[in-house]
TIPALO-313830 format. One record per residue: x negated, y, z of N, C-alpha, C, O in turn. Coordinates in steps of 0.001 Angstrom, whole numbers. Layout:
N
PT, n.u, n.v, n.w, ca.u, ca.v, ca.w, c.u, c.v, c.w, o.u, o.v, o.w
PT, X, Y, Z, X, Y, Z, X, Y, Z, X, Y, Z
...
This chain:
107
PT, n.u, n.v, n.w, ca.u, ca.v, ca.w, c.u, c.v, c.w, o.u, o.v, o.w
PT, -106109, 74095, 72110, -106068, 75541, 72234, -104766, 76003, 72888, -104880, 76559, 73981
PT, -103265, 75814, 72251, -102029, 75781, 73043, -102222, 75414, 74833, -101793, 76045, 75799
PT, -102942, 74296, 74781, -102732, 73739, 75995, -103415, 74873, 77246, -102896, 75250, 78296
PT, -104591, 75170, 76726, -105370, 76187, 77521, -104711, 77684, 77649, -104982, 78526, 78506
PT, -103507, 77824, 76266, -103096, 79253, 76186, -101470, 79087, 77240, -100926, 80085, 77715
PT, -100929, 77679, 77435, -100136, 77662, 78376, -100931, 77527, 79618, -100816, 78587, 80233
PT, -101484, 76919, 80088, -102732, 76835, 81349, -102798, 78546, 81654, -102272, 79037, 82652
PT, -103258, 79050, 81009, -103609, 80534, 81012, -102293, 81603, 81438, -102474, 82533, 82223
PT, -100980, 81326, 80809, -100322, 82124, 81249, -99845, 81140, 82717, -99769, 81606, 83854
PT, -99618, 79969, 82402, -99207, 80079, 83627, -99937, 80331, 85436, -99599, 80321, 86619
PT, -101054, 80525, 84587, -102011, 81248, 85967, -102266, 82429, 86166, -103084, 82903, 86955
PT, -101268, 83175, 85143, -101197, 84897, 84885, -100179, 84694, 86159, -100352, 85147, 87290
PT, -99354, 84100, 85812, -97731, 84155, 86454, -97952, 83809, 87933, -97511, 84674, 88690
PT, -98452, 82894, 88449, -98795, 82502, 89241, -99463, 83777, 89643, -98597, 84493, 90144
PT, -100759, 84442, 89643, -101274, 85652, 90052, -100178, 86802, 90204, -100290, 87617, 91119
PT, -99160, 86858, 89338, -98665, 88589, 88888, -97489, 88229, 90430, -97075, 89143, 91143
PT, -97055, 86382, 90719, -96059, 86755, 91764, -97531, 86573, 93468, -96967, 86786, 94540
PT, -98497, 86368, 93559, -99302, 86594, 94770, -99368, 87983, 94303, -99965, 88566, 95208
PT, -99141, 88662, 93572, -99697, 89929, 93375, -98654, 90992, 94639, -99038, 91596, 95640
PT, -97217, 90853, 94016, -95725, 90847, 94328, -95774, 90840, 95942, -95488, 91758, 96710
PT, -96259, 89417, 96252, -96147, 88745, 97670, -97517, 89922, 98366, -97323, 90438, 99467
PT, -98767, 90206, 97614, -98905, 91177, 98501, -98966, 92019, 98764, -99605, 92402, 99745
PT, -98026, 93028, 97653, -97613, 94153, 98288, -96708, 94087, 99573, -96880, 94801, 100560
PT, -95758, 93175, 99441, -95028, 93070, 100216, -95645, 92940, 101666, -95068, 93300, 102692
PT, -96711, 92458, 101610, -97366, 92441, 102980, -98155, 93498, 103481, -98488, 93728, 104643
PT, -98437, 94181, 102313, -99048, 95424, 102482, -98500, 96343, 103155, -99081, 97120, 103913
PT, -97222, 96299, 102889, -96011, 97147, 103628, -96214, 96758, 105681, -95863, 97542, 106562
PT, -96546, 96037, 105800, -96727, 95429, 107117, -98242, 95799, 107911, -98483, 95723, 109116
PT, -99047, 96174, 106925, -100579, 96473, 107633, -100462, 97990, 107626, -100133, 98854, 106813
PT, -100964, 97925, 109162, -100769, 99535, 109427, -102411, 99667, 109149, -103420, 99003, 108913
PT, -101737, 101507, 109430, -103537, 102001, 109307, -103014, 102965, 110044, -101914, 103464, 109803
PT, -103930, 103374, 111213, -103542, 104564, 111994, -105068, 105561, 111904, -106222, 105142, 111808
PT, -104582, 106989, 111975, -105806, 107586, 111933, -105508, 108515, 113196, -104455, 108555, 113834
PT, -106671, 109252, 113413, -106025, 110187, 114223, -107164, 111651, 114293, -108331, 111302, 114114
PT, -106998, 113063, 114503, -107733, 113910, 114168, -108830, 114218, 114989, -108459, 114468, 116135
PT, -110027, 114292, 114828, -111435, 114157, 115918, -110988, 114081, 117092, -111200, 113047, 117726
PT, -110212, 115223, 117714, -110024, 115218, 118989, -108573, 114831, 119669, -108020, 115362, 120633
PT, -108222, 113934, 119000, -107099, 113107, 119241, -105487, 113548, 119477, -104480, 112941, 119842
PT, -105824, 115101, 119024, -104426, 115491, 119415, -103316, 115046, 118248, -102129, 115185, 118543
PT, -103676, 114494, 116879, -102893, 113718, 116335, -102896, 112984, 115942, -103913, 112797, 115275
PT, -102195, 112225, 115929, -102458, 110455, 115448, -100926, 110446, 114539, -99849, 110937, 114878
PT, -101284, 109697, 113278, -101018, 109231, 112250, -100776, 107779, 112003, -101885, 107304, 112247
PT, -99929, 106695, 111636, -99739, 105523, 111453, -99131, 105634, 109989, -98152, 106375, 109904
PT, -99529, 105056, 108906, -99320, 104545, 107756, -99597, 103177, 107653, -100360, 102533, 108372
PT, -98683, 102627, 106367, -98844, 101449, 106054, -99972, 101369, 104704, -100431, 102340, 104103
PT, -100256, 99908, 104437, -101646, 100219, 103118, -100759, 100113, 102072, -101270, 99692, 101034
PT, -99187, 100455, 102016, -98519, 101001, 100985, -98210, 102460, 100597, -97681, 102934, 99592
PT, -99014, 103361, 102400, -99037, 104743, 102212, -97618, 105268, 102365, -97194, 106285, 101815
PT, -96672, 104167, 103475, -95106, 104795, 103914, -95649, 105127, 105267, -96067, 104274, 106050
PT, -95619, 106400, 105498, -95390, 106707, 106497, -94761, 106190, 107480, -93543, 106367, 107460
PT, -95541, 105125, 109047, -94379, 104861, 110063, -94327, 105689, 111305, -93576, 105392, 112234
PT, -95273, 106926, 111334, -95386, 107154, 112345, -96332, 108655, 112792, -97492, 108954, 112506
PT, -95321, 109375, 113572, -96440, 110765, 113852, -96589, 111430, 114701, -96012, 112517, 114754
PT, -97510, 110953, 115763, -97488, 111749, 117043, -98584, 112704, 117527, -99782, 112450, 117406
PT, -98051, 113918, 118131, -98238, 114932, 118192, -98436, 115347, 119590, -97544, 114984, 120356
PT, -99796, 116301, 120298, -100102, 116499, 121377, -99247, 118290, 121447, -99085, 119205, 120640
PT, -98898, 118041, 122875, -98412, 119233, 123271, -98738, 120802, 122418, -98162, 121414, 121519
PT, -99645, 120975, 123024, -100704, 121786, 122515, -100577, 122232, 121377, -100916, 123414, 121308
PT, -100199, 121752, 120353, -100426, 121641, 119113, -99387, 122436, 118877, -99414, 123426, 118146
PT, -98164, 121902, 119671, -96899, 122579, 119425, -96581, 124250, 119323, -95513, 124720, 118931
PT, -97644, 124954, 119723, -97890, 126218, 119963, -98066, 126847, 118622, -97315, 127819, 118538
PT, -98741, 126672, 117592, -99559, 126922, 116812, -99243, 126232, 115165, -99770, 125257, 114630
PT, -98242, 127114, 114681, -97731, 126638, 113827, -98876, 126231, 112770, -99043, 125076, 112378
PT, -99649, 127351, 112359, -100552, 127281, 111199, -101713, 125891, 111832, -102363, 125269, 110992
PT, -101820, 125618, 113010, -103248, 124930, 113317, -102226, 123458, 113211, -102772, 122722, 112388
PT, -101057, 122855, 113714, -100441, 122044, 113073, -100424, 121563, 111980, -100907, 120451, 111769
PT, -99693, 122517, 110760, -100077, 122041, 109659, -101483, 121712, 108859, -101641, 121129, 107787
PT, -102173, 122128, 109506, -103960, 121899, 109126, -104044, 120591, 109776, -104305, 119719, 108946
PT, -103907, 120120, 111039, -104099, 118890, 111469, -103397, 118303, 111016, -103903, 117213, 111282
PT, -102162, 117974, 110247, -101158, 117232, 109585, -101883, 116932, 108190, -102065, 115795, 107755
PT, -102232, 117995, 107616, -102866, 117698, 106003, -104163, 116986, 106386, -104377, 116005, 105674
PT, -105217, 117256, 107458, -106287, 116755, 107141, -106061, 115510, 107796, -107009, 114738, 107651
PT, -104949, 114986, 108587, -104879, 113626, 109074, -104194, 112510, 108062, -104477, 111323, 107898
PT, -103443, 113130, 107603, -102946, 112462, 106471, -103041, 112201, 105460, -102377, 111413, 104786
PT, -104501, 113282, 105016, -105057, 112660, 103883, -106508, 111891, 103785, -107216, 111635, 102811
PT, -106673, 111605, 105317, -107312, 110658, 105679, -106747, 109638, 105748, -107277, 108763, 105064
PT, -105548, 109226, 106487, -104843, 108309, 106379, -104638, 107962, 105020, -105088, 106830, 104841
PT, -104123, 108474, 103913, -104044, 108120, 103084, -104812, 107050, 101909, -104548, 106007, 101312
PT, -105991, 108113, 102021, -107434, 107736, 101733, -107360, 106079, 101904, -107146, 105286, 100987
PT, -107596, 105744, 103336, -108070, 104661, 104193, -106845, 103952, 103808, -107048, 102744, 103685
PT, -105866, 104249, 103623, -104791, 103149, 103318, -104824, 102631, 101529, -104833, 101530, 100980
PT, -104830, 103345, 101280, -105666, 103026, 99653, -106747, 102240, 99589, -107021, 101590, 98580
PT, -107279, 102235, 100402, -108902, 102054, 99918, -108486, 100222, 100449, -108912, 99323, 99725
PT, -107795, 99919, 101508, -107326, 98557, 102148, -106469, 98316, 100863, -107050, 97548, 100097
PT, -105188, 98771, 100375, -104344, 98268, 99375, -105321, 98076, 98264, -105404, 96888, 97953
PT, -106130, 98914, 97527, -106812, 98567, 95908, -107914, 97086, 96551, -108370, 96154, 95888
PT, -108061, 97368, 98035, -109223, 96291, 97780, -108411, 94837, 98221, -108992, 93757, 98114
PT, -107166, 94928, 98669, -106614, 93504, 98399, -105755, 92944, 97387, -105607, 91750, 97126
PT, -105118, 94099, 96761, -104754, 93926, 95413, -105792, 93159, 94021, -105508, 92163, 93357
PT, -107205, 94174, 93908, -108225, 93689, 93414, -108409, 92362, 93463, -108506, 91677, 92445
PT, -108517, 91552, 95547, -108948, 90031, 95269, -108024, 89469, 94716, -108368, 88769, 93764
PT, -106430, 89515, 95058, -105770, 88752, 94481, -105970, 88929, 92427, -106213, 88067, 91582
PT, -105835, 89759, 92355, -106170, 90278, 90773, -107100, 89364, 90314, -106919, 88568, 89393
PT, -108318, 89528, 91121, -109931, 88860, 90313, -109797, 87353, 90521, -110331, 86552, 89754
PT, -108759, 86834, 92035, -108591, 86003, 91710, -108238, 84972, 90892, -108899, 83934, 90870
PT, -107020, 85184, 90040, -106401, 84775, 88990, -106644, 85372, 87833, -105655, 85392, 87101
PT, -107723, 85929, 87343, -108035, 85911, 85936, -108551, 85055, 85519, -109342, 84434, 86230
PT, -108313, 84677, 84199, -109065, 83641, 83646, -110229, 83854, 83310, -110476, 84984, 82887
PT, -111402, 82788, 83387, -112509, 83405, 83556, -112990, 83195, 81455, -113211, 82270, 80674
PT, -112940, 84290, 81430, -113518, 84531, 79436, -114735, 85382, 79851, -114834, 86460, 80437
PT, -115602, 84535, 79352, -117077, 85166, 79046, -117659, 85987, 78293, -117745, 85964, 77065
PT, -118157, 86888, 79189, -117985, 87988, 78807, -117289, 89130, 79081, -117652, 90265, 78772
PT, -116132, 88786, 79752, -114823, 89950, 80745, -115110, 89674, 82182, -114782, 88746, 82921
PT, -115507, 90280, 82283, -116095, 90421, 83884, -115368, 91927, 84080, -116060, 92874, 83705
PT, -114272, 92186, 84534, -113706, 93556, 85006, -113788, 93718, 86375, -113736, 94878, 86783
PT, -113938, 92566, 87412, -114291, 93050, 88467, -115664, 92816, 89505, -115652, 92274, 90610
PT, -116996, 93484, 88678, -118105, 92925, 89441, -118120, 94177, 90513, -118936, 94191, 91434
């Protein structure tokens, strides 16, 4: 029983530092979005840091229609950068659980 309950953590540990290692890489995968008609484009990472925000002329005119294309691009971006981070966080996660029957947390 010991033997399986050291086995067990040490495959927690093992998981919690791939866990570590991929955020860290997460920081490195971009996600770029940009608004239907392309006048803004957005670059985030799937850690959701902002690297990047470019902006069409045009746009520059129009204070209130700016900030509308800023919120709705970025919380698309956001969205989409989440949705890449929970779902590689998750494999590494489901990877390293121990499998107890009956705990199935990630079908």
């Amino acid at each position: 029983m010991f033997g399986d309950m050291m086995g067990m953590m040490g495959k927690l540990k093992e998981t919690q530092k791939k866990v570590e290692e991929t955020k860290k890489r997460l920081d490195t995968v971009l996600v770029d979005e940009n608004s239907t008609d392309n006048l803004l484009k957005v670059t985030i990472t799937a850690n959701r840091e902002i690297k990047s925000i470019s902006i069409a002329d045009e746009l520059l005119n129009d204070k209130e229609q700016l900030e509308d294309y800023l919120i709705l691009t970025l919380n698309k971006a956001i969205t989409n950068a989440t949705a890449v981070n929970e779902a590689e966080l998750a494999a590494v996660a489901k990877e390293g659980m121990p499998n107890i029957p009956g705990l199935d947390m990630f079908k």
